[in-house]
VODOVO-687254 format. One record per residue: residue number from 1; x, y, z of N, C-alpha, C, CB in turn; residue in one letter. Coordinates in steps of 0.1 Angstrom, whole numbers, always signed. Glycine has a CB too. Layout:
# VODOVO-687254
n  n.u  n.v  n.w  ca.u  ca.v  ca.w  c.u  c.v  c.w  cb.u  cb.v  cb.w  res
NUM  X  Y  Z  X  Y  Z  X  Y  Z  X  Y  Z  A
...
This chain:
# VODOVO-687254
n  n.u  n.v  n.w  ca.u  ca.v  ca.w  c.u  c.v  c.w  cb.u  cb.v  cb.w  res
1  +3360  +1160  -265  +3351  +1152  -257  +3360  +1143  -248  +3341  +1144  -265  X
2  +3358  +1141  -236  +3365  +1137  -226  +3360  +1121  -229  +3361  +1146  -211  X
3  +3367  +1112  -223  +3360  +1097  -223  +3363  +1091  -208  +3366  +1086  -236  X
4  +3352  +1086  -205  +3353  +1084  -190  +3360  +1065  -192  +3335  +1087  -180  X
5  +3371  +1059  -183  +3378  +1049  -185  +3364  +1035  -179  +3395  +1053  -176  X
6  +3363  +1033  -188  +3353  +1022  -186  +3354  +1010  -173  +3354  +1015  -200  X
7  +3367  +1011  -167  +3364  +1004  -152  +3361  +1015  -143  +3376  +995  -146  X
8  +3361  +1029  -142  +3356  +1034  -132  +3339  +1035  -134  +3364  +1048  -130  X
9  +3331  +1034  -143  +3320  +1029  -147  +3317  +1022  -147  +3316  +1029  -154  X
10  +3319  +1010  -148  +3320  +998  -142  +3323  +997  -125  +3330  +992  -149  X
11  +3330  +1001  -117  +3332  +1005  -104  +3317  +1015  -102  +3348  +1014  -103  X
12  +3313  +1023  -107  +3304  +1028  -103  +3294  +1023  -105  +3303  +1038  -106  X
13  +3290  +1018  -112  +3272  +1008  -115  +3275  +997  -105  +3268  +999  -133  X
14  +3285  +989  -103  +3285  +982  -94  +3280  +986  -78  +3297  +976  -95  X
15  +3290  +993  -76  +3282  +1006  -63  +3274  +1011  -62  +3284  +1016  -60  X
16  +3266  +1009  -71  +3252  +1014  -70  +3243  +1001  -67  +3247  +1020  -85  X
17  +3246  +992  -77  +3239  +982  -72  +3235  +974  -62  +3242  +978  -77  X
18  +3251  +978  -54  +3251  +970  -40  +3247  +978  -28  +3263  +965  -36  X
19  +3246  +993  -34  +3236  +1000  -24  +3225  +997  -22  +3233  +1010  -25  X
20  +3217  +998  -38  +3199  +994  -37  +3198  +978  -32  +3191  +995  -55  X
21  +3206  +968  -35  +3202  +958  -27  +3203  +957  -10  +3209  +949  -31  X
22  +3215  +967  -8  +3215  +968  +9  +3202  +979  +14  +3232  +974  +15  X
23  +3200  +985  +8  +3190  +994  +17  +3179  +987  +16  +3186  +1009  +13  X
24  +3169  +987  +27  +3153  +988  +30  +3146  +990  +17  +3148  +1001  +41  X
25  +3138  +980  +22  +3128  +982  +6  +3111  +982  +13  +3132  +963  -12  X
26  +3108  +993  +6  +3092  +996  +14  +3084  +986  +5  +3083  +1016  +14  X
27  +3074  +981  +12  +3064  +974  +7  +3053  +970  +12  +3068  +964  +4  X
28  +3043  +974  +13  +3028  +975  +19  +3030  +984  +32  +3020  +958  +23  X
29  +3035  +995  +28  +3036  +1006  +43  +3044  +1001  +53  +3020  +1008  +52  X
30  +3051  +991  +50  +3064  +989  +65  +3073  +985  +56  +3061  +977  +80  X
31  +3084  +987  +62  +3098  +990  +58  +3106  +975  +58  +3105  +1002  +71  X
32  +3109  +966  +52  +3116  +951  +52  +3128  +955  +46  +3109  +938  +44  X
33  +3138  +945  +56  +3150  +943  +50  +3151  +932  +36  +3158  +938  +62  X
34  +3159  +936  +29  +3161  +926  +12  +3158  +917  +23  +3181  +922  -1  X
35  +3155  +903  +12  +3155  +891  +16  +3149  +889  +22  +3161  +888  +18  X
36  +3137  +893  +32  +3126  +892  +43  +3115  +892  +34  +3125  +904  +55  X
37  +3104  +889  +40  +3091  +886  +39  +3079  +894  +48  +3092  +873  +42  X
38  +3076  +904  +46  +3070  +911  +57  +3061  +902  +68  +3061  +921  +51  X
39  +3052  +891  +60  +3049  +880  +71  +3053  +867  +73  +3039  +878  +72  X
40  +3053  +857  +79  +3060  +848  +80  +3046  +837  +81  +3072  +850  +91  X
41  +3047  +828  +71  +3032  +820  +77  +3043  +804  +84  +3014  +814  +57  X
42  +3032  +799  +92  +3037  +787  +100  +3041  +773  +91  +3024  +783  +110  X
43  +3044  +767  +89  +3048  +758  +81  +3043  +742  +85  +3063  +761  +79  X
44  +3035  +739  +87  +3028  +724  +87  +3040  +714  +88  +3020  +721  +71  X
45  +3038  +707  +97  +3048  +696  +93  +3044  +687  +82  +3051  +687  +106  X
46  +3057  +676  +78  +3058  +669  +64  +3048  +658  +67  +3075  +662  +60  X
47  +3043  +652  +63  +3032  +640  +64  +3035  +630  +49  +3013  +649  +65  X
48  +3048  +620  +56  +3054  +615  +44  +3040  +597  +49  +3081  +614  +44  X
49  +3043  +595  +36  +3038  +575  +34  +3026  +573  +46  +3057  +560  +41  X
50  +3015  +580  +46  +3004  +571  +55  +2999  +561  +49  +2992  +578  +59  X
51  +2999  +548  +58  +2996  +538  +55  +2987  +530  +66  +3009  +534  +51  X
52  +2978  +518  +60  +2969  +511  +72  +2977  +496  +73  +2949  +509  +69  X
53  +2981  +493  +87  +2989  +482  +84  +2981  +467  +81  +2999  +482  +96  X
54  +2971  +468  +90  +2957  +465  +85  +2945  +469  +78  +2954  +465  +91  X
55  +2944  +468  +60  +2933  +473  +57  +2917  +468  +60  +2936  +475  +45  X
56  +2919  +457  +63  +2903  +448  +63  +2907  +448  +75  +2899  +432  +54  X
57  +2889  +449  +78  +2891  +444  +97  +2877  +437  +96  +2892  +459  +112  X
58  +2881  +424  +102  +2870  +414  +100  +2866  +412  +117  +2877  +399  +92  X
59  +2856  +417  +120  +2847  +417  +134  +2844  +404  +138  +2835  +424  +133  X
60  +2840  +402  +149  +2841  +388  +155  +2821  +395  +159  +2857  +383  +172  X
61  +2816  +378  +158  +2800  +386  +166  +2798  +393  +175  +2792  +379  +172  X
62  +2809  +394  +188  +2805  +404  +200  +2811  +418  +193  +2813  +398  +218  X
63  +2813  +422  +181  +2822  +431  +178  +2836  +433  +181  +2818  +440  +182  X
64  +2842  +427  +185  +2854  +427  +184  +2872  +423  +174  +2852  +424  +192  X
65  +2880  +429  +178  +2891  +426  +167  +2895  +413  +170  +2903  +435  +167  X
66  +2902  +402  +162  +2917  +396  +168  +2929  +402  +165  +2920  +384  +163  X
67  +2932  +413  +160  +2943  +423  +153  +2937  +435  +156  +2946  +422  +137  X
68  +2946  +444  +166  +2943  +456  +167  +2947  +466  +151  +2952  +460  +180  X
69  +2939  +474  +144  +2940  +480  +134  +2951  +492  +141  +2925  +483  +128  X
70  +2962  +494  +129  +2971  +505  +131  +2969  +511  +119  +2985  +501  +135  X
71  +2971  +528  +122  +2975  +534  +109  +2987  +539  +112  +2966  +544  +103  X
72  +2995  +543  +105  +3011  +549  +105  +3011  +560  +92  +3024  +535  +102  X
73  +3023  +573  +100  +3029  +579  +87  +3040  +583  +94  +3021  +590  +79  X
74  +3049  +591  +86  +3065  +597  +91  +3057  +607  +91  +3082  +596  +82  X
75  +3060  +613  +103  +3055  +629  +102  +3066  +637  +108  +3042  +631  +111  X
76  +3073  +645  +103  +3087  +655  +106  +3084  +667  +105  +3099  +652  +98  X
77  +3085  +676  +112  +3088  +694  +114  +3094  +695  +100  +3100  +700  +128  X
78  +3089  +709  +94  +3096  +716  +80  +3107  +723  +86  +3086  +728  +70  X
79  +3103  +727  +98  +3108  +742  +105  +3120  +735  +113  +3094  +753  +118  X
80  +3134  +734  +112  +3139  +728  +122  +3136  +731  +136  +3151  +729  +121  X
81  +3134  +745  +136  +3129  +748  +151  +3115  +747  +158  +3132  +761  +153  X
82  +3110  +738  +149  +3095  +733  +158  +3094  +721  +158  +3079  +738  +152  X
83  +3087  +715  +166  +3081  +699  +169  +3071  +696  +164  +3079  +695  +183  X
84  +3063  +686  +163  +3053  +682  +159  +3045  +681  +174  +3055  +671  +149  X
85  +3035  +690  +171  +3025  +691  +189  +3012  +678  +189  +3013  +711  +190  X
86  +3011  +673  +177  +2997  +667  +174  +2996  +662  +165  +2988  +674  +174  X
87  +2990  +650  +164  +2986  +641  +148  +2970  +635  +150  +2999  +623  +144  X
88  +2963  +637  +137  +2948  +630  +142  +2946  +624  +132  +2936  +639  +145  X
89  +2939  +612  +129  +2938  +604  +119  +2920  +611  +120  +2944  +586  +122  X
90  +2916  +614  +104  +2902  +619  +103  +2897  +611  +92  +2900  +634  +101  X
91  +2885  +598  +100  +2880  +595  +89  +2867  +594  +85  +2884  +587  +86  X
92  +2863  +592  +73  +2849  +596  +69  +2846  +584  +57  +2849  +614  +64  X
93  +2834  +578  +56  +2826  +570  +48  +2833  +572  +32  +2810  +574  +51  X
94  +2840  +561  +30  +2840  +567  +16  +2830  +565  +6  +2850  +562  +10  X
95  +2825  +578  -2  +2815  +577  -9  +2814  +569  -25  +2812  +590  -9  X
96  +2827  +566  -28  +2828  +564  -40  +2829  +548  -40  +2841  +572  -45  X
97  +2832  +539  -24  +2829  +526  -27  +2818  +523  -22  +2837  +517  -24  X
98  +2809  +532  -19  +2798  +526  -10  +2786  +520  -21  +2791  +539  +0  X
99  +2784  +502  -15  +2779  +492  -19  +2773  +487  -13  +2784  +486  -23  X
100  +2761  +485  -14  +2748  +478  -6  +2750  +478  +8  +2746  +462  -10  X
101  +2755  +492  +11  +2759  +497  +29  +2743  +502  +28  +2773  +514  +33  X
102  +2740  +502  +45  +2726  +509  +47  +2726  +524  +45  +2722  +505  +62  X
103  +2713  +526  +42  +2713  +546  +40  +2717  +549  +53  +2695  +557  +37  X
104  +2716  +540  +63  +2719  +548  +77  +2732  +545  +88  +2706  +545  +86  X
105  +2740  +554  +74  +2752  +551  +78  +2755  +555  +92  +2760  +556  +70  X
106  +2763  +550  +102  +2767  +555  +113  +2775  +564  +117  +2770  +549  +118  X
107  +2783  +567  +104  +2795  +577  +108  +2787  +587  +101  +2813  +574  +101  X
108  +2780  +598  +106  +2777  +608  +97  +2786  +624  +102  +2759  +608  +98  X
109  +2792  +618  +111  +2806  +634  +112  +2817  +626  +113  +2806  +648  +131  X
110  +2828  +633  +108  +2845  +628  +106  +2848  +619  +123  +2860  +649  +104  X
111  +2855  +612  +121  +2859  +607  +131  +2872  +609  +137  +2858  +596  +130  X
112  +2876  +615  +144  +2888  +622  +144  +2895  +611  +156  +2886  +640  +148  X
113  +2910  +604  +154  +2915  +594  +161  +2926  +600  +165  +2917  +581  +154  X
114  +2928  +600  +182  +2941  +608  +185  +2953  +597  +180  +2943  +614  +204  X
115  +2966  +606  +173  +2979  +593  +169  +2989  +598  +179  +2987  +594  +152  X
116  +2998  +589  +183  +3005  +589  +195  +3020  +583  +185  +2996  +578  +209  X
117  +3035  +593  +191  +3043  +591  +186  +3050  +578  +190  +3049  +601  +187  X
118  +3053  +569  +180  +3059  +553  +181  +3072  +553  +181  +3056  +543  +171  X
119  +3078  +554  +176  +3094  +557  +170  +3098  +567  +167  +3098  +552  +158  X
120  +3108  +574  +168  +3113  +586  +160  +3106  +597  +156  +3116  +582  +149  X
121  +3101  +594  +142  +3094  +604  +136  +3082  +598  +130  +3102  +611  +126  X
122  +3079  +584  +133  +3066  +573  +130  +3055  +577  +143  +3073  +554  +131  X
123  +3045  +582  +133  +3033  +583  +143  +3023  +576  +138  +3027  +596  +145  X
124  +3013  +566  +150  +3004  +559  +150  +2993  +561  +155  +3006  +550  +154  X
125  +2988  +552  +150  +2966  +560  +153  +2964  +540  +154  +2950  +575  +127  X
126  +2954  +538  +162  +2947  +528  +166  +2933  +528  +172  +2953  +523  +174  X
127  +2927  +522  +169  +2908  +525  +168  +2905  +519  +180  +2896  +517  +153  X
128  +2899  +520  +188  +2896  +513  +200  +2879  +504  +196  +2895  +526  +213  X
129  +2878  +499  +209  +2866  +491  +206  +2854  +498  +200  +2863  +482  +218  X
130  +2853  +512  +212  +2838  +520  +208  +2843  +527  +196  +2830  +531  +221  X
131  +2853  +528  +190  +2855  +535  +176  +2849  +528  +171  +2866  +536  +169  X
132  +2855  +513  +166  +2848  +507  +158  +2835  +500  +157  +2855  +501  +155  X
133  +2832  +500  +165  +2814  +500  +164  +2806  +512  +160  +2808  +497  +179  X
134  +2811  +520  +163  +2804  +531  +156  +2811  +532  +138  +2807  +546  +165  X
135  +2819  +526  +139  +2819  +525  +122  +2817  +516  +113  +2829  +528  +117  X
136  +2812  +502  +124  +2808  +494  +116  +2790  +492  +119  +2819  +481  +117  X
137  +2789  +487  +108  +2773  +482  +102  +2772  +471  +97  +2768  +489  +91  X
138  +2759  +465  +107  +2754  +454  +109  +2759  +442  +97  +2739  +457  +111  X
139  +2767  +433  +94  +2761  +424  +78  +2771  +428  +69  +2743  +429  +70  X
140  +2775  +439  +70  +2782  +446  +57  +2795  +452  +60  +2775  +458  +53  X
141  +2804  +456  +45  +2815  +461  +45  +2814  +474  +45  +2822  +457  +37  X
142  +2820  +482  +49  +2821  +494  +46  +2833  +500  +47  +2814  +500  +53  X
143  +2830  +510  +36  +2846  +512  +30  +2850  +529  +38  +2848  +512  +6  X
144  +2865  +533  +46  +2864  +547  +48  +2878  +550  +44  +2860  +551  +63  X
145  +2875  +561  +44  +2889  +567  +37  +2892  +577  +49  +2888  +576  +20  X
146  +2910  +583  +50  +2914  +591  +60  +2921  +597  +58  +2917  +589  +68  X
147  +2921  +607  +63  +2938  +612  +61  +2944  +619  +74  +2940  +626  +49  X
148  +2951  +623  +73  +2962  +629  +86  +2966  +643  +85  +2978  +621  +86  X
149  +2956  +645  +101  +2959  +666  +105  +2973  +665  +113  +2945  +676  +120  X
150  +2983  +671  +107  +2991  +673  +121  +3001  +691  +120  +3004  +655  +122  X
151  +3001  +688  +136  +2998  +700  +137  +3016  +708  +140  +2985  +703  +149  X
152  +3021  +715  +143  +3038  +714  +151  +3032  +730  +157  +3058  +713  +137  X
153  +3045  +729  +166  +3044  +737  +179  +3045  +754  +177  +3057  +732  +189  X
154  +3045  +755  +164  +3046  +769  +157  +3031  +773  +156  +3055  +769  +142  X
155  +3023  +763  +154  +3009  +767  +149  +3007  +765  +131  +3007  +784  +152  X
156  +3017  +759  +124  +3017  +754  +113  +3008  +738  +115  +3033  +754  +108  X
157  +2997  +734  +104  +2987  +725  +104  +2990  +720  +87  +2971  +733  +109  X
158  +2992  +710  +85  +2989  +703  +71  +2981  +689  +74  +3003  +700  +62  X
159  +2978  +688  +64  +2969  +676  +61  +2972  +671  +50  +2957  +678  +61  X
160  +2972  +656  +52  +2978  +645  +43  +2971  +648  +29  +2976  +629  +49  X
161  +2981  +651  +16  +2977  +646  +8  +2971  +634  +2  +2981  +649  +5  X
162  +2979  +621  +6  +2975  +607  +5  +2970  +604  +14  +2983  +598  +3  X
163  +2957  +595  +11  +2951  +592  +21  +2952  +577  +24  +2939  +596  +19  X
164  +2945  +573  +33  +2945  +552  +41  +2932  +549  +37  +2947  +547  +63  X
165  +2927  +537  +31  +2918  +533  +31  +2914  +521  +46  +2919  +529  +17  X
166  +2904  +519  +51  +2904  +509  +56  +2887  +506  +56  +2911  +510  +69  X
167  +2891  +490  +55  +2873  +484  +58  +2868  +475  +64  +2866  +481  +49  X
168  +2857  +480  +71  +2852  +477  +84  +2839  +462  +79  +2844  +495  +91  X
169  +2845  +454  +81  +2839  +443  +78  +2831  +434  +89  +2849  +436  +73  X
170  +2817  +436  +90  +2807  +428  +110  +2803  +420  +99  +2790  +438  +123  X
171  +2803  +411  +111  +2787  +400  +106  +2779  +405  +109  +2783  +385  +112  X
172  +2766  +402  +107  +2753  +402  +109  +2754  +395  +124  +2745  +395  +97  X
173  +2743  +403  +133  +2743  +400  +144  +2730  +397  +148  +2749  +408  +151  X
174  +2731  +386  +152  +2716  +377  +152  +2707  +380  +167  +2721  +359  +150  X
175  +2700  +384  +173  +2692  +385  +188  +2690  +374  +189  +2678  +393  +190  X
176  +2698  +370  +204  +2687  +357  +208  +2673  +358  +214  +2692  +350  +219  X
177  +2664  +349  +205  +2652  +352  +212  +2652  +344  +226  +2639  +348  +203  X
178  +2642  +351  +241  +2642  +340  +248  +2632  +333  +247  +2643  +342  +259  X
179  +2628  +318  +246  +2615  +314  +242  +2610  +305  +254  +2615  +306  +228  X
């Protein structure tokens, strides 16, 4: 019985091996190179620390702020080769503090706030006057919660896991009668 020298067997299984890893490997009817992915999905940019730099916002009688409300987050591309195209701050009534608010709440669809890039990779959202009248109610606090869509130039979309609280605090607004 002949014995075959155990490094040319070793030389051969290796050669084998580094064939099947170099050739094409079929998978759902089209042909991919190792290491590929037949599709490629878009990748969302990072949506690091959203934060309200103002959480209470205390209304004046004609409705208005003395502190413009800001929200902030770092928002950066996954993909080195895309940008971030878009950020929206979306917010909605939070249900879980709602306390002697009226049944007729005013926000009854998401409020979607365009955010505009500040620094770097810091993007900001700021409520304007007719925002916040439509989210505040007469007398009362009301509590909303948000989070952050943003979108990058690939067509990759994520949305903030952590959300911002903020609350919308009017007086009661009294009619003058004329008498």
């Amino acid at each position: 019985m002949n014995k075959i020298p155990s490094t040319l067997v070793l030389v051969a299984v290796s050669s084998f091996v580094a064939a099947a890893c170099a050739s094409p490997q079929q998978s759902g009817g089209g042909t991919q190179a190792a290491g590929q992915t037949a599709e490629r999905s878009a990748a969302g940019p990072a949506i690091i620390r959203p934060r309200t730099v103002t959480p209470i916002l205390v209304m004046t009688p004609d409705l208005r702020l003395a502190k413009t409300p800001n929200i902030v987050a770092e928002i950066k591309p996954v993909d080195p080769t895309s940008k971030v195209s878009s950020a929206n701050l979306q917010l909605v009534l939070d249900q879980t503090m709602v306390k002697g608010t009226s049944s007729e709440s005013t926000l009854r669809q998401p409020l979607l706030v365009q955010m505009k890039p500040v620094a770097g990779t810091t993007w900001g959202a700021s409520l304007t006057d007719d925002q916040l009248k439509k989210l505040a109610i007469n007398g009362q606090e009301v509590n909303y919660i948000g989070r952050i869509i943003a979108k990058s130039d690939n067509g990759g979309t994520t949305v903030s896991e952590d959300i911002v609280r903020l609350t919308i605090a009017a007086p009661p607004v009294v009619e003058k009668s004329t008498g």
